[in-house]
C-alpha positions as CSV (number, residue, x, y, z in Angstrom):
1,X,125.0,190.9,43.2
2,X,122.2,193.4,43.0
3,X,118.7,192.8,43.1
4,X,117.6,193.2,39.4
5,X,115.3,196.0,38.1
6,X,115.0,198.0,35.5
7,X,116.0,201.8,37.2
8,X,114.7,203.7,33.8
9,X,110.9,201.9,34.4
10,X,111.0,202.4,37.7
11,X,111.5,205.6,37.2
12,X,108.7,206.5,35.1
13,X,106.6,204.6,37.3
14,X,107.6,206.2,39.9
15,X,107.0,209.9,38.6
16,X,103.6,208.8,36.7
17,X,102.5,207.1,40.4
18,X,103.1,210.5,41.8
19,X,101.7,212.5,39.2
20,X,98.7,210.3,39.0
21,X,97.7,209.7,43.0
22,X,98.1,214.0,43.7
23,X,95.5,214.5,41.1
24,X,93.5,212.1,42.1
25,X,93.2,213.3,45.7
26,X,93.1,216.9,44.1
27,X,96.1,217.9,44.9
28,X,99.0,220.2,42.5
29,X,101.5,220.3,45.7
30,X,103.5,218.6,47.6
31,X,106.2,219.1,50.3
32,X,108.3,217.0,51.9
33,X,111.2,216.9,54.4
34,X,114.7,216.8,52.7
35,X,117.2,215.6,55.3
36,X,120.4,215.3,53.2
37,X,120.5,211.3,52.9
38,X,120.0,209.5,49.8
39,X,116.2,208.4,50.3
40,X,114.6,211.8,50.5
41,X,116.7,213.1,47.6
42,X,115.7,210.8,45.0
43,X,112.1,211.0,46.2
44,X,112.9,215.2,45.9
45,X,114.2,214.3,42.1
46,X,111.4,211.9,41.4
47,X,108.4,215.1,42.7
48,X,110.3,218.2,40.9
49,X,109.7,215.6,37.6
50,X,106.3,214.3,38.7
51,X,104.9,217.7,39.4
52,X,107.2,220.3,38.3
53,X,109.9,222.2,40.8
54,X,107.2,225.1,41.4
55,X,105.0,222.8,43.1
56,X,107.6,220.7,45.7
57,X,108.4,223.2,49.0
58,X,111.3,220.9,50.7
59,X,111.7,221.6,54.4
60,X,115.1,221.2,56.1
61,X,114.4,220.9,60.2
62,X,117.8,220.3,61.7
63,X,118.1,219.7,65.7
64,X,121.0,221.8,67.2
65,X,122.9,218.3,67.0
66,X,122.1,217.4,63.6
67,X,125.5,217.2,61.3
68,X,126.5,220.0,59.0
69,X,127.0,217.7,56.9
70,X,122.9,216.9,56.5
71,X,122.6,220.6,55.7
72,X,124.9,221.4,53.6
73,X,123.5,217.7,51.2
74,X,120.2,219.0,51.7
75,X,120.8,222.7,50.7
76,X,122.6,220.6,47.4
77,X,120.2,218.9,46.5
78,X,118.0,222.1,46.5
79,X,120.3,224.1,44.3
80,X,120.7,221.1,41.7
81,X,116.7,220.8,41.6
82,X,115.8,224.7,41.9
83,X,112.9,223.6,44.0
84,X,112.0,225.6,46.4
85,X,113.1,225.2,50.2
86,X,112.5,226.2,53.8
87,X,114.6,225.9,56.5
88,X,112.7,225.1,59.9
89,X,114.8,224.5,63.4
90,X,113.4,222.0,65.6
91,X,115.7,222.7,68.4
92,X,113.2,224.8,70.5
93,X,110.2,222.6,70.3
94,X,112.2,219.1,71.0
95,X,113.8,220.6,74.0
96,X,110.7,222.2,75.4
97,X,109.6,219.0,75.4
98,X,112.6,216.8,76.5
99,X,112.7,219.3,79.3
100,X,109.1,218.9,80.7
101,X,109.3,215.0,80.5
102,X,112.9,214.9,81.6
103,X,113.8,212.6,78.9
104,X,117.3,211.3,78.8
105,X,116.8,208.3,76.7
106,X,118.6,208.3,73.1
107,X,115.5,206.3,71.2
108,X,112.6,208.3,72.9
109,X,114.7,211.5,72.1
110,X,115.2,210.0,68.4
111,X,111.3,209.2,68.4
112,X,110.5,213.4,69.6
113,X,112.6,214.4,66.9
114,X,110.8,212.7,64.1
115,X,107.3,213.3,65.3
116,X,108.3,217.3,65.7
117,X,109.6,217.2,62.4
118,X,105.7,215.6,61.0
119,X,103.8,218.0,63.0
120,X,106.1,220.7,61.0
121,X,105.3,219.1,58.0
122,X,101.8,218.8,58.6
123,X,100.9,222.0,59.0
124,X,103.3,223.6,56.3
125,X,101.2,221.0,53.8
126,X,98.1,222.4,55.4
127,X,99.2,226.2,54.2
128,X,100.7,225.0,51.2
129,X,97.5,223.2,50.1
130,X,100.0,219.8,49.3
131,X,100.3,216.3,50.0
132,X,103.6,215.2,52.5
133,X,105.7,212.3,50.7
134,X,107.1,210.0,52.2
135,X,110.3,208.9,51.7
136,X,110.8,205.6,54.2
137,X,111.8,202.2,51.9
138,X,111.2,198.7,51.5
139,X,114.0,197.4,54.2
140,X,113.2,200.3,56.7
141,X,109.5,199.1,56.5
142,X,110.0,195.3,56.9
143,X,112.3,195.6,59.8
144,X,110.5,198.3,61.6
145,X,112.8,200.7,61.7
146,X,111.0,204.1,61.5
147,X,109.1,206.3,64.0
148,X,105.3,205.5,64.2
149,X,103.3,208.5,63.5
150,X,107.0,210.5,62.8
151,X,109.0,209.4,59.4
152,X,106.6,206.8,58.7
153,X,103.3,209.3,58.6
154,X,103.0,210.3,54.3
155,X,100.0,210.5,52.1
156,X,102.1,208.9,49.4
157,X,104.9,206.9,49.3
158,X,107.0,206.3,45.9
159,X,110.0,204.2,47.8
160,X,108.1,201.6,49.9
161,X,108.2,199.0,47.7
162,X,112.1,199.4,47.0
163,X,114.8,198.4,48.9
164,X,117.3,200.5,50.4
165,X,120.3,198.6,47.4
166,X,117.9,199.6,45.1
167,X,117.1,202.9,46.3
168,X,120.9,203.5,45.4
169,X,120.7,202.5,42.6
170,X,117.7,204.8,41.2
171,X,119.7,207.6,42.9
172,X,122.5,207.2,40.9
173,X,120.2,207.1,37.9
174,X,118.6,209.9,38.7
175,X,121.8,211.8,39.4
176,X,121.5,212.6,42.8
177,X,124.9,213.5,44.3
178,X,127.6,211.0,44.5
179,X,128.9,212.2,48.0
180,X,125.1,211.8,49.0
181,X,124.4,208.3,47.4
182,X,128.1,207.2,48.7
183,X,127.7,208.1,52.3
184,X,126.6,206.1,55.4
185,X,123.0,206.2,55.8
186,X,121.6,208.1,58.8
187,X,118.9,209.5,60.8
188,X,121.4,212.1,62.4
189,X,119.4,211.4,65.5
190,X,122.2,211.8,67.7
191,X,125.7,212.2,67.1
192,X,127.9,209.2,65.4
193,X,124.1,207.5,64.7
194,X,124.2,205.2,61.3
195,X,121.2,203.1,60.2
196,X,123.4,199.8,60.0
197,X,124.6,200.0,63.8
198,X,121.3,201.0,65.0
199,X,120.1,197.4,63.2
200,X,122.8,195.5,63.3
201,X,122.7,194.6,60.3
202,X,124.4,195.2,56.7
203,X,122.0,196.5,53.7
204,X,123.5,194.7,51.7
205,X,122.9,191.6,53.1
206,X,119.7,191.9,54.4
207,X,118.0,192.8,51.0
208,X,119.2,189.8,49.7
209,X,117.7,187.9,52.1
210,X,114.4,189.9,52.3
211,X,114.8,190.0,48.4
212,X,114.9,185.7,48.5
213,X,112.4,185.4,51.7
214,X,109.8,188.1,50.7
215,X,109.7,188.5,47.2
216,X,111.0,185.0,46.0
217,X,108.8,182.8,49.1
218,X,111.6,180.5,49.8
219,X,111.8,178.6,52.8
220,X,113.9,178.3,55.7
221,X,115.3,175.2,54.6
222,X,115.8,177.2,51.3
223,X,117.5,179.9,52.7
224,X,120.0,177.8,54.9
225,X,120.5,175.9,51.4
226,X,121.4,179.5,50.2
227,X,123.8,179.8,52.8
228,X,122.2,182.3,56.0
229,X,122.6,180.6,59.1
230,X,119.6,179.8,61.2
231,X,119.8,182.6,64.2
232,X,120.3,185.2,61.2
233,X,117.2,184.3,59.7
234,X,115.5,183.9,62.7
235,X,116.5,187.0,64.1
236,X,115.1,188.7,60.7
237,X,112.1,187.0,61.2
238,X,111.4,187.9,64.4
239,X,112.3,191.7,63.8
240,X,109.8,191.4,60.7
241,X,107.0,189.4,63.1
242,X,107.7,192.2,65.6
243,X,106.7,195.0,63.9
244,X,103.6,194.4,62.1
245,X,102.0,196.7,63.7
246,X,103.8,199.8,61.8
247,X,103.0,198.4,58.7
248,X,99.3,198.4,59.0
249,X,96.3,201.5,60.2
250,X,95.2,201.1,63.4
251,X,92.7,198.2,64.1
252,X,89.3,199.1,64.9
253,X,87.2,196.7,66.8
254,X,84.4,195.8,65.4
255,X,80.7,195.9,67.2
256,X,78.1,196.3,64.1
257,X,77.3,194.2,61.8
């Protein structure tokens, strides 16, 4: 069973919460970085309506071991919108870096990857005179699983408050590619990578626990009633207490009064 919502309001919300926050900050443009999975293709359907295909510059930044497969969705979704579309290689400014710091690890390499890719965004939005989007969702943002200062860095966000289920479902109401929607969600930080091995954890599953935790307020002893075992929730939990510090700006400590 889903989590219910309406995908037709949330649509127009959506694109009127777009629409409404760029011209309140003054703002016509916006780009954003179009990987080829399913979030930032909806958020590229839900901009083209908000603000008109002229006015959304998609940026495809592949690493040398990103998947074809990425590119050739991305490039897709670009043809289907007619929005226009830049393709930037990451390759020499990640290595440079790698190099110099002689880093071997797989998460810090992940972590280089997605902060290149913002200062790429950055400073096209800079040129372009736009606002970036973000395109990181409701699960990704509870359990922590995004790069501080890299995929998580946006001036608006239009999926934080959905989860990832329901992120599939507004893509499939939008019309965003089947073989996109359908697919197993990745960073394409390394070869073989999938969002659900990296957490250990099943979308599926986990929204409806979030869905009845977060959004519902029940109770351990509610949510053993509802059948999760007590070192899944806790586990959750923890990975939710964990990361609270990605979800908020940085604290400032205070001296006046």
């Amino acid at each position: 069973m889903s989590i219910p919502m309406d995908m037709n309001e949330v649509r127009r919300h959506l694109v009127e919460f777009l629409r409404d926050e760029c011209r309140n900050a003054g703002f016509s443009r916006a780009v954003l970085g179009l990987s080829g999975g399913v979030d930032s293709a909806v958020v590229a359907h839900l901009a083209a309506e908000a603000l008109g295909k002229e006015n959304l510059l998609t940026l495809l930044m592949p690493y040398r071991t990103s998947s074809p497969r990425s590119r050739a969705d991305a490039e897709l979704v670009v043809r289907r919108l007619g929005v226009r579309s830049e393709l930037f290689e990451i390759s020499p400014m990640v290595d440079a870096y790698l190099e110099k710091a002689a880093v071997t690890d797989q998460l810090r390499r992940g972590n280089v990857m997605a902060r290149c890719r913002m200062i790429v965004l950055y400073d096209v939005s800079a040129r372009e005179k736009a606002l970036v989007l973000g395109t990181g969702n409701k699960t990704e943002t509870l359990l922590g699983y995004g790069t501080q200062y890299g995929d998580t860095a946006c001036a608006l966000n239009p999926l934080g408050d959905l989860y990832k289920t329901q992120v599939w479902e507004l893509a499939r109401a939008l019309g965003v590619p089947e073989e996109i929607v359908s697919k197993k969600p990745s960073a394409d930080l390394w070869e073989g990578q999938t969002d659900e091995g990296e957490l250990g954890l099943s979308y599926l599953e986990v929204d409806r626990f979030l869905h009845a935790m977060v959004d519902q307020g029940r109770s351990v002893p509610d949510l053993v009633a509802l059948g999760y075992a007590e070192a899944y929730i806790a586990r959750v939990q923890q990975m939710i207490r964990r990361n609270e510090f990605k979800r908020r700006m940085p604290l400032v400590a205070r001296i006046s009064r």
